[in-house]
N, C-alpha and C positions, 0 to 999 in steps of 0.2 A: 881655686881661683884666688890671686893676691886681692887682698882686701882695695887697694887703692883701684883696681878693677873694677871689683865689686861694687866700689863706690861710685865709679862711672855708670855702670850698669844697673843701678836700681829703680826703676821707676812701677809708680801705681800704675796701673791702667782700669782701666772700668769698663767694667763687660756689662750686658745686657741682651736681651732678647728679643727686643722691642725694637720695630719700625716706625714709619712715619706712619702716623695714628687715621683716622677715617682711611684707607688704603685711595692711593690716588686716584686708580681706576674707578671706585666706583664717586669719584668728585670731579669729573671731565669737565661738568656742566657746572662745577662754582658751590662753594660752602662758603660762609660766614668764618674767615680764618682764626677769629677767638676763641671760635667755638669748635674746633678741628683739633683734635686730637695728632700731637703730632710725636715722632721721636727719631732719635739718628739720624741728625740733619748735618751732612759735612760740610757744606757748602753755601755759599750763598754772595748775592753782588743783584745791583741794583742798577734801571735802567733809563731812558732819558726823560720817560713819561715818570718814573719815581716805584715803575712796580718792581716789585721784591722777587728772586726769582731762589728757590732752595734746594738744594740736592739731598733726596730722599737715600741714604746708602743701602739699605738693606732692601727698601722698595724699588730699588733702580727706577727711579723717578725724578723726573725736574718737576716741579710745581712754583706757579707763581701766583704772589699775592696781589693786586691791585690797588690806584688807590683809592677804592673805595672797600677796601678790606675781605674782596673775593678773594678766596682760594682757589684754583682750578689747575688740571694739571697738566703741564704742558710739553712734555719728552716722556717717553716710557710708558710699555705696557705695564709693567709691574712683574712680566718673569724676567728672572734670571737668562743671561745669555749675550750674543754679539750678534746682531743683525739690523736690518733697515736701513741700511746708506741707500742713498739715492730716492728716500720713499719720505713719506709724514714723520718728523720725528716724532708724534705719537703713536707710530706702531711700529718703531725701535725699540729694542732689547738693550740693556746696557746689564756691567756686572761691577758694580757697586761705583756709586755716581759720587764724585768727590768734590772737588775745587772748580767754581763756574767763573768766568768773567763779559762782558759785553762790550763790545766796539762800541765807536759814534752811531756804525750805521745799523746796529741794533741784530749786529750778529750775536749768537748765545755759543760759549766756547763751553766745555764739559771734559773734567776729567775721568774718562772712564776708567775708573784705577786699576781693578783688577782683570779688564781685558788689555790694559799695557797702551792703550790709545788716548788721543786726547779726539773731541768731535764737534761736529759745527753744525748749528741748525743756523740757516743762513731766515732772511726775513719774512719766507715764503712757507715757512716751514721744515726745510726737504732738508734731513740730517748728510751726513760726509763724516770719513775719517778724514782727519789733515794729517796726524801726528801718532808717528806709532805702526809694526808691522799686523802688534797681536800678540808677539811672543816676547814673553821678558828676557831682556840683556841689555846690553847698551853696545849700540853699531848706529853709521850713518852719518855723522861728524861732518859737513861740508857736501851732504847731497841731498837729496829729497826729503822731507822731514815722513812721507806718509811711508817711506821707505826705512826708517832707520827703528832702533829699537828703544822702547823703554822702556823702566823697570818700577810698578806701582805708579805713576804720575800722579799726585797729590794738589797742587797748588799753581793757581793761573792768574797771570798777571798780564798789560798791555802799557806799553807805555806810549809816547806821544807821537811817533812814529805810525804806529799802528802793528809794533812787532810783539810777538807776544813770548811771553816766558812761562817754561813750564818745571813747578820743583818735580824733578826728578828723581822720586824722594828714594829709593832702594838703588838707585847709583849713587847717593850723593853727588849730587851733581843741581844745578841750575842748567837747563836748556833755552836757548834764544831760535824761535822760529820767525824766518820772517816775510815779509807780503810777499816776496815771490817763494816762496814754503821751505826754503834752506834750513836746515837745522844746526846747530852746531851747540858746543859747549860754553856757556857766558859764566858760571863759575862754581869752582870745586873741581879736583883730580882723582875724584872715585874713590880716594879712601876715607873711612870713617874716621871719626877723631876730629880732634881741635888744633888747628897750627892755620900759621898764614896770614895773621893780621898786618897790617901795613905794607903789604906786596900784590901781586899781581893774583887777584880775585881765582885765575884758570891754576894756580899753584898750590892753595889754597886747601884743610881741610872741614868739612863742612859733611854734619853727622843729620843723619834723616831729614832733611829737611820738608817742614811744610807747607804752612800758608805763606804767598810775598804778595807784596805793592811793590808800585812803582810812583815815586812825588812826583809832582811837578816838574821838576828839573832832571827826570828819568834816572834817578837814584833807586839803586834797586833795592826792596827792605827784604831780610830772609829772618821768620821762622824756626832758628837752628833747632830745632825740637832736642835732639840726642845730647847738642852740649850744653842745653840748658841757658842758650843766650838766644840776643837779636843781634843778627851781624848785615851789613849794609856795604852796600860794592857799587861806588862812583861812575860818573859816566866813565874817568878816564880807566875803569877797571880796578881799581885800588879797594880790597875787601876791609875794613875795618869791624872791632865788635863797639854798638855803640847802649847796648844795654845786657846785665847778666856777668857774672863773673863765674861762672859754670855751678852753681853750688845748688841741689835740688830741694829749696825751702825758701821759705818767705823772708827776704829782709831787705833792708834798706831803702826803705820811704824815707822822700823831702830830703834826697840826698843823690850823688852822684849816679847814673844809671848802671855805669859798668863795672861801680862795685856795689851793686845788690844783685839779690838773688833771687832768680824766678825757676820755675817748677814747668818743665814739658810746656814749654811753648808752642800750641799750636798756629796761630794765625797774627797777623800784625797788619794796619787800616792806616793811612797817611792822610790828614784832612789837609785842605787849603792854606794851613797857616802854618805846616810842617811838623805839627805834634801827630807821633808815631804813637796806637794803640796798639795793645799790647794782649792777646786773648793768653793770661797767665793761668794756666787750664786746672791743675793741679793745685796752685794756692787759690783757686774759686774765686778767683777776680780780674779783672779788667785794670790795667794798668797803662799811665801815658806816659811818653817820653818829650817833655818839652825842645824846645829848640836851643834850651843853653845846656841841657843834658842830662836834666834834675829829673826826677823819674818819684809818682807816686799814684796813690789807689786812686781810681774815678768811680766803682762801681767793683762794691762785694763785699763782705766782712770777711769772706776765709771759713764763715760757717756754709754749712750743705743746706738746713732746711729752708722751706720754701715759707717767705714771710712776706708775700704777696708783694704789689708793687708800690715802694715806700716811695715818701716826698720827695726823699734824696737818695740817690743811688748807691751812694756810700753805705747807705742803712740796709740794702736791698741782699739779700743771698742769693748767691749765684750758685750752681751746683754745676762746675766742671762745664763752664765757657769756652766753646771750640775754635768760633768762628768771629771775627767782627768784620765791621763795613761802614765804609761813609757812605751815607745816602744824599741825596741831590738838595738837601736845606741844611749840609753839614752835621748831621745827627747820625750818633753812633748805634747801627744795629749789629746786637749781640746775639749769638744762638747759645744762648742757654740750656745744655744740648740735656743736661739730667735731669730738668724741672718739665725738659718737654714744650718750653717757650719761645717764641723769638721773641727780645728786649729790644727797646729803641729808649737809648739816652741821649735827651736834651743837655749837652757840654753844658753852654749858658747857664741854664737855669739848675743841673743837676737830677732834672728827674729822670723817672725811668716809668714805662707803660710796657705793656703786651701787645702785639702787632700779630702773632698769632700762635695757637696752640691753647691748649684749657688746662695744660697740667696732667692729663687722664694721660695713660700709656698704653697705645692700644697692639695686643699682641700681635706678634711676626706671622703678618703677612693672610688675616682673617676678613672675608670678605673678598680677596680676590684669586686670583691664582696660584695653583695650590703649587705651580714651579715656580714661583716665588716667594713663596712661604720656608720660614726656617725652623725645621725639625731637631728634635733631641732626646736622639737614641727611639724613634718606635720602635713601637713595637707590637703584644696583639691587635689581630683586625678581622674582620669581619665586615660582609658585606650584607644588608638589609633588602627587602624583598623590591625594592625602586632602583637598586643598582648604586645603592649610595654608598662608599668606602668607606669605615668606622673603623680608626685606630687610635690605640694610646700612644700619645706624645709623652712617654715614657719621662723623660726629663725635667720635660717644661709643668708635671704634673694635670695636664690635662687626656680629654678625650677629645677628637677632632672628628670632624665629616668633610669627604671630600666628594661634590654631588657629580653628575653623569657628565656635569660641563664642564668640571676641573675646577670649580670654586671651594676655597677651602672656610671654614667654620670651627669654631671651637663650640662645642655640645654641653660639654660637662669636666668642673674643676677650675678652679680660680688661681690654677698658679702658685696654690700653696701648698707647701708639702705636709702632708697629713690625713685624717681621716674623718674631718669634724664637718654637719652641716645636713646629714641626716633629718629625713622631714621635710626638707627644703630645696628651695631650687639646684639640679644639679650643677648649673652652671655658676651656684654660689659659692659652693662645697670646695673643701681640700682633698686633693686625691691622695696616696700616696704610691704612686710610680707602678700604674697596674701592667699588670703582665700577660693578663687571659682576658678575651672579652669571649660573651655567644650573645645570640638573642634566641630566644623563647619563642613559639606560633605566634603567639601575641604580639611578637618584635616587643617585646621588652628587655633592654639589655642588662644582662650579669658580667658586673666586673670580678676580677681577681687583684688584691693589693696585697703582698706578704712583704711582712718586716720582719727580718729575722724568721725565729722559729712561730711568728704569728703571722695568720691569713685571714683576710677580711673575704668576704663576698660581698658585696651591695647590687641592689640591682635599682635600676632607674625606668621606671616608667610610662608609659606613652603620654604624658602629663611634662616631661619633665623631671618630675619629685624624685629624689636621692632616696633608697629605704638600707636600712639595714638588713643582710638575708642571714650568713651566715656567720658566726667567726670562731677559728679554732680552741677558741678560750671558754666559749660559749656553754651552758652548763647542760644545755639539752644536746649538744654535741656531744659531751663529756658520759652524758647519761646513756648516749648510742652506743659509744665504744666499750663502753662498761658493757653490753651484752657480744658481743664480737665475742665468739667463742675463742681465739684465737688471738689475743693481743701483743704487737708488736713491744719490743722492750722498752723503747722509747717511751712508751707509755706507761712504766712501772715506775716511772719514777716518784719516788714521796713527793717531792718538792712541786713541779708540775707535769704534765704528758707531754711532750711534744710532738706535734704533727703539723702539718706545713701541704697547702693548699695548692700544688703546681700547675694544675691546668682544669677546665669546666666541659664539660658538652651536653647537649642535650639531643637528646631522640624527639621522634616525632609524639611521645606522648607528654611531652613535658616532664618524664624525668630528665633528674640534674645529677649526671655522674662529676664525680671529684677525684681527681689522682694526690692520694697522698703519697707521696714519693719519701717523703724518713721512714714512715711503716710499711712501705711495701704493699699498702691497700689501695683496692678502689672502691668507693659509696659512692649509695645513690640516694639521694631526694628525691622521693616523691613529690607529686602535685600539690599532696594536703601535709608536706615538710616533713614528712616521717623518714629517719636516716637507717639506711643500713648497709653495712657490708658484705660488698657480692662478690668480692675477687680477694686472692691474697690470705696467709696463713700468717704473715708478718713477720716471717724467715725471709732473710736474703740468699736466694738461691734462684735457680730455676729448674721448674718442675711442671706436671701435670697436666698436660697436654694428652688431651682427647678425654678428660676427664671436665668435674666441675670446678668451674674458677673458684669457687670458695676456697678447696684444696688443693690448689696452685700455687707456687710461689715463685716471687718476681723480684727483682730486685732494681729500686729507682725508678718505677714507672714514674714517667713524666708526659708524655703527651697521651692527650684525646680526640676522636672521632667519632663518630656515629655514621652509617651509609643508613641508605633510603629503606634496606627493610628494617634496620634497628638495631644489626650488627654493631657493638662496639670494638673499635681497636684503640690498642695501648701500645703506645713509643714505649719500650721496655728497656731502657735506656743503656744500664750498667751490664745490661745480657746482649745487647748489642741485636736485639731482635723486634720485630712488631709481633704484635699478638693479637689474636681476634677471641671475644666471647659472642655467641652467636645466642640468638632469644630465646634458649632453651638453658643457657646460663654454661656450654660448653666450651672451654679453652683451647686455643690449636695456635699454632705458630702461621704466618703467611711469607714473611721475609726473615733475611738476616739467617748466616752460620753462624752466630756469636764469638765471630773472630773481629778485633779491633781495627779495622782495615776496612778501607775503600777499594772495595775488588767485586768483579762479576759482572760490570754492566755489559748486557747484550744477553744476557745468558739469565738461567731461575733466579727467582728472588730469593728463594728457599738458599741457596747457594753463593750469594753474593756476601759480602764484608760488610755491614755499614757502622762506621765509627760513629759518626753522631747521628743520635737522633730526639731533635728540642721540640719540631711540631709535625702535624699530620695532619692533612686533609685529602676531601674529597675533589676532583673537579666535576663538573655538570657531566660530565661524560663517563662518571664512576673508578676512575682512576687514583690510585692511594697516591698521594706524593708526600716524601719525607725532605724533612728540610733539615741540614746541620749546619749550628751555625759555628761551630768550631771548624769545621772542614769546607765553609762558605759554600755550600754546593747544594742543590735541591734535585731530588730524582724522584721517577716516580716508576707505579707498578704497573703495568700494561693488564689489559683484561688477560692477554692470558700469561698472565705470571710473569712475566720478563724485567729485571728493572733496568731504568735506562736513565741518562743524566738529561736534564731538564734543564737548571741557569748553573752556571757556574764553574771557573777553573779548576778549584779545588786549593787556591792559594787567594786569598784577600788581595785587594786592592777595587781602584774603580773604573772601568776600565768596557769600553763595548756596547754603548749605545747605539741605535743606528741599525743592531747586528746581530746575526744569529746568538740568542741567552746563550748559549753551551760554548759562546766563546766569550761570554763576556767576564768579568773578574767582579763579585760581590765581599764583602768586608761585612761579617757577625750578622749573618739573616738570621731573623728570631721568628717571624711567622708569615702567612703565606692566605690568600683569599681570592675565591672568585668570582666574577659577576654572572651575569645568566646569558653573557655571553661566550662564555669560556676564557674571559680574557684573567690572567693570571697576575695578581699583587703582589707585590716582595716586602717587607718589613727590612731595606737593607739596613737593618740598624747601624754597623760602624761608621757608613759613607751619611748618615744620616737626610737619608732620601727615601721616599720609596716609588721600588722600579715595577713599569709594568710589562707583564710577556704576555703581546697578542695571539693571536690563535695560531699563525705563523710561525710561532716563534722567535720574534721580532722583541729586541729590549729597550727598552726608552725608560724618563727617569719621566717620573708620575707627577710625583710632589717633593719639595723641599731644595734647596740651593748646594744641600754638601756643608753649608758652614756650620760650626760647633753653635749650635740655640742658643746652651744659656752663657757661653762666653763671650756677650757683646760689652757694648760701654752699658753704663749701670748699674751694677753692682763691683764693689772696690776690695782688688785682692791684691798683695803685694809678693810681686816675682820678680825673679833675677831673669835676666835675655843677652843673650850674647849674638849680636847678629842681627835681630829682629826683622824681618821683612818690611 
């Protein structure tokens, strides 16, 4: 890519995983908004009573503040989706809520960005699409706006007319809707880039555009987020740039505006006296543009940390400011969108307060529903004797529950990657990206965390409390394998053994079998932690069938089982076979030719292909089902021997909600669980969802939105994008 490209093309962005904090649904009825945890706020505009109204994005939620500093929340259940026109827009679905604005008559306009709509909660309530088909493109130019298409809509503005403008921000384009719903193009010609100043606005190039106003005098302000300016299109259509010289860095304060330099501009606010603010997102400050053109900081140093709310706003840190707004006494409010705050600065006087949010960052989507909660990468799970769903949020370093009503919860892990916090609350504790979960009679849960060629076990308690159980380093571990008459090579080594923890199960008496899959072994713990090895010679081979598993050997065993008399089975991974040791401590094969191939279904298991095989369970009905997630496909073994495809095409993608599983398309399933109703869990970990198949065999998506968890705003990584949606 030519450097001068590259140069165009470089911006921070800031990811994060974090939504709008107390989740809105469980605040319908009104919180103390200082005290409300809030995050990923895109939006926001203010109404003629003075309340504050915010677009939750990853909660797909409107919430509004009052003035007497109620939070409650006002559009949106909190799942993900597109529905409830014509109904309450509190039991509307929206997918991910951007740019709001409000009429005189106290209509709430809402960018639904990525259902391609723009939507109207008129004063009764009762949501509408106006604007937008639902599918992204750009069609419609001179006919019905609820008819034409657009592509992400970002940014909402009205001006004195009552017509309303929408950035159009993945056409580059400005749209003008108006009172009788026409739509048409008011400025940019769809390509990206920079050109067009001093000509006719619709000729015009105009790169992502985001947040606009409209002054007084229906001057329209744009946001050019991509070319790193503000550019401004007159009534009579004439685009000029009136702040920004494209350059992605901070400079030129107390000096001309069009030749400084501001950083990803997202949003621009026009008060009464024609000074244009400026949410300069990227240099962490808030910038104004006076009326003679001179342009300087009002509010941020440029530094990130949070140094509470100073006398003067100049003093104050912003942390990557999205959003501003003139409220109805002239006073500038800021979403502060990385500190988790909304700001209100007093111009006059320079200060700066909190109006709402406490700072705290409350994870994606805990507390409500678990289809509007954002996953990353699950993976094991396990279902508990109430029917409550338990999987690792793999990613996000936690452990989640998702209960019989679809409410989702975080259990255990704070988010940090690691393994420290032992003795204490699990929900204090660093995980680090567990893989295997069971629970015990007890219902006390054992996790699996391997790093590298090391495997923790911890197990958590019906307390809560984090303990340590097992780990591969461990000296009494070390001391077990030292009697294995039979020890794998890997474990010859001078330096240290290596073995590697890949999967847990437990029987009905509370042994804890362990698949070490580099040695070829399986152990067991006992009740009173005594370890030994019951399977495996710790030759890579396969052998010994109808014999004792001691002198058998396996090669990659990686998944575990137990059925209801105590039969254990092993995903034998690299032999392409399952294996059974039966409670007499006898080996036999049940599936798989150990041919590398997905062949046979309809027909013996004994006889069938199965390339992958990552996990194995039982269903309540005694049914073995294998899950691969290399080959996205889960099948399972009929009582009498037969295997047969279960979810999945056999090729990745997302694809067949609604619809018979065996036609739907899963992306990297890593594990698999059932309730006591037979109803079946998916761990789709690459669509980062997980899906559930009814007894019917009916697929629907359970928990999680699809969107990548830990890539939101929040944390700051610097990439190149060519394109960007």
């Amino acid at each position: 890519m030519p450097l001068e490209v590259r140069n165009h093309l470089k911006y921070f962005f800031i990811f994060t995983v974090l939504c709008l904090l107390i989740p809105a649904w469980s605040y319908a009825k009104g919180v103390l908004a200082t005290e409300t945890e809030i995050s990923l706020v895109d939006g926001i505009a203010v109404d003629k009573k003075g309340s504050i109204y915010l677009s939750s994005r990853d909660h797909n939620t409107i919430n509004r503040v009052d003035k007497n500093g109620t939070l409650s929340r006002f559009a949106g259940t909190g799942v993900s989706g597109y529905s409830g026109d014509g109904g309450p827009a509190l039991k509307a679905t929206f997918n991910t809520t951007a740019g709001l604005a409000i009429d005189d008559e106290g209509n709430v306009y809402i960018a639904d960005r990525e259902n391609h709509v723009v939507r109207k909660v008129n004063k009764k309530g009762i949501i509408t699409t106006i604007a937008g088909t639902g599918t992204p493109g750009f069609s419609g130019d001179g006919g019905p706006a609820a008819k034409a298409q657009l592509n992400l809509p970002s940014g909402l503005a009205l001006d004195s007319k009552g017509n309303l403008y929408i950035s159009d921000r993945s056409n580059n384009r400005i749209r003008i809707m108006d009172k009788k719903g026409i739509i048409k193009t008011y400025a940019g010609n769809g390509e990206d880039g920079y050109g067009g100043d001093a000509g006719p606005a619709l000729k015009a190039r105009i790169d992502r555009p985001f947040g606009i106003d409209i002054d007084d005098k229906d001057n329209l302000y744009i946001a050019d987020r991509g070319n790193n300016r503000i550019r401004k299109v007159n009534k009579e259509g004439v685009i000029t740039t009136v702040a920004g010289d494209g350059g992605f860095f901070f400079m030129g304060d107390n000096g001309p505006a069009y030749r400084a330099s501001i950083a990803g501009p997202t949003d621009v606010a026009v008060d009464g006296k024609g000074n244009v603010y400026i949410a300069d997102r990227n240099n962490n400050r808030v910038r104004m543009l006076d009326k003679l053109g001179m342009i300087r900081t009002i509010a941020g140093t440029g530094q990130q940390d949070y140094n509470g709310d100073s006398e003067l706003a100049r003093d104050t840190n912003f942390y990557l400011p999205f959003a501003v707004e003139i409220d109805n006494e002239g006073n500038l409010l800021v979403i502060d969108r990385s500190h988790y705050r909304i700001r209100k600065i007093v111009p006059l006087k320079g200060t700066v307060t909190t109006v709402a949010g406490n700072g705290l960052k409350k994870f994606a989507g805990d507390g409500g529903p678990a289809t509007g909660a954002v996953l990353n990468f699950p993976a094991g799970m396990v279902v508990d004797k109430e029917d409550n769903l338990i999987f690792s949020d793999k990613g996000h370093y936690r452990i989640r529950k998702i209960d019989p009503s679809g409410i989702i919860q975080t259990i255990a892990g704070n988010g940090t990657r690691g393994n420290v916090g032992d003795g204490g609350p699990a929900i204090d504790a660093s995980l680090y990206g567990a893989t295997a979960l069971t629970l015990n009679s007890k219902e006390e849960m054992f996790v699996v965390s391997p790093s590298g060629f090391v495997s923790i076990i911890r197990r958590i308690d019906n307390k809560g409390i984090i303990h340590h159980f097992l780990e591969t380093s461990d000296k009494k571990y070390f001391a077990a394998l030292e009697k294995t008459p039979s020890r794998a090579k890997s474990m010859e080594s001078e330096i240290v053994g290596i073995s590697q923890f890949s999967d847990i199960a437990f029987d009905q008496h509370d042994n804890l079998y362990i698949s070490d899959r580099i040695n070829h072994h399986i152990r067991k713990v006992d009740p009173q932690g005594n370890i030994f090895t019951i399977a495996g010679t710790g030759d890579s081979d396969y052998s010994g069938d109808g014999g004792p598993a001691s002198k058998a050997t396996f090669r990659d065993p990686q998944a575990l089982t137990v059925d209801k008399e105590g039969n254990l089975y092993i995903g034998d991974s690299a032999n392409n076979r399952i294996r059974k040791i039966d409670t007499k401590g006898i080996v036999s094969t049940v599936a798989g030719n150990g041919k590398h191939e997905d062949t046979g279904d309809g027909g013996p298991a004994l006889e069938a292909g199965i390339r992958s095989i990552d996990y194995i369970a039982f269903s309540p009905a005694g049914e073995l089902h294998i899950v691969g997630s290399n080959t996205h496909l889960i099948r399972k073994i009929t009582k009498d021997g037969k295997i047969v495809p279960v979810a999945g095409r056999g090729f990745q993608g997302y694809f067949g909600d609604g619809g018979p599983a065996t036609k739907a398309m899963l992306k990297q399933p890593s594990a698999i669980a059932f309730d006591s109703k037979g109803n079946m869990f998916i761990s789709d970990m690459g669509n980062n969802r997980i899906r559930k198949v009814d007894k019917e065999g009916i697929i629907s998506t359970y928990a999680g939105t699809g969107a990548f968890g830990w890539a939101r705003d929040g944390e700051t990584v610097e990439i190149y994008l060519q394109n960007f949606p």
